[in-house]
Each structure stands twice: as structure tokens, then as C-alpha cells.
N, C-alpha and C positions, 0 to 999 in steps of 0.2 A: 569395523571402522568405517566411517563416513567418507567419501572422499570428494574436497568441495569441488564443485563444477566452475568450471575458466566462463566471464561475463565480463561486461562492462558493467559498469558501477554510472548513473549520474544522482547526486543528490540536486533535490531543489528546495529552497529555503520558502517557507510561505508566511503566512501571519504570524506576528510574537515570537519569531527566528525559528518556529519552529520545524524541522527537517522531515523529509519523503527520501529512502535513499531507493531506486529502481536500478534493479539491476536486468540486462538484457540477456541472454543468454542464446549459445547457436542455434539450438534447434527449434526458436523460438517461444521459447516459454516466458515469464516474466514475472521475477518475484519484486513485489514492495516492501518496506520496513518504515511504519511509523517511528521515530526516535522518540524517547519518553512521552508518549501520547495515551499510552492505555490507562484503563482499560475502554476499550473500544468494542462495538457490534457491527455488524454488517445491517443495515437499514435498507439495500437493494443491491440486486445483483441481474446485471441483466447481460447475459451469455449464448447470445445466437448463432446461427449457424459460419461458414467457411467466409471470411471474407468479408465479414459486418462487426460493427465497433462493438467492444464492451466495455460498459460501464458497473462497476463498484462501488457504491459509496458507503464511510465510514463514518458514525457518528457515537463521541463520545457516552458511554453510561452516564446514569445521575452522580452516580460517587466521582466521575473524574474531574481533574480540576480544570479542565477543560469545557466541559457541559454549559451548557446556556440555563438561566433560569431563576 
């Protein structure tokens, strides 16, 4: 059995209403959740060492109805 981890929760609303909900968590980790946004790919991921930003960006597949084109 899974047992879910205690976090904060903020969603933020961006274009087209559409939702990011980030949740923070103590030991520092951080999950995001696209709300109906998929399907989606990772386009970049840039993960440096102790103490430098990281940046993720997600960009819709051609099938979603999201995608530009």
C-alpha cells in the first residue's frame, strides 16, 4: 500500500483556465500535475548541480488538443 506524503498543494491557473497544481513537499522534492493537459513530452530538462535553478519544459504532442499548428 502507498502511503501519500504530507505537502503543500498551490495550484496556478495559466492560459485557457488551464491548471499546474505543485505540490511542495518537506524533504524538499517537488511534484507538478498538468490537469487534463496530456498527452505531453518533455522538450528540455535542465538539472544542475546543489543550489542552481532547474528548468522543465513541457510541450504538448501533435495529437493533443493543445499543440500549436
Amino acid at each position: 500500500m502507498v502511503t501519500r506524503r504530507a505537502g503543500k498543494t498551490v495550484r496556478v491557473t495559466g492560459l485557457h483556465g488551464r491548471t499546474v497544481d505543485v505540490k511542495f513537499f518537506d524533504d524538499g522534492s517537488i511534484r507538478f500535475r498538468l490537469n487534463e493537459a496530456g498527452p505531453m513530452v518533455i522538450r528540455y530538462a535542465f538539472l544542475p548541480g546543489k543550489g542552481q535553478n532547474v528548468i522543465v519544459e513541457l510541450t504538448p504532442m501533435s495529437s493533443s488538443p493543445w499543440a500549436q499548428g
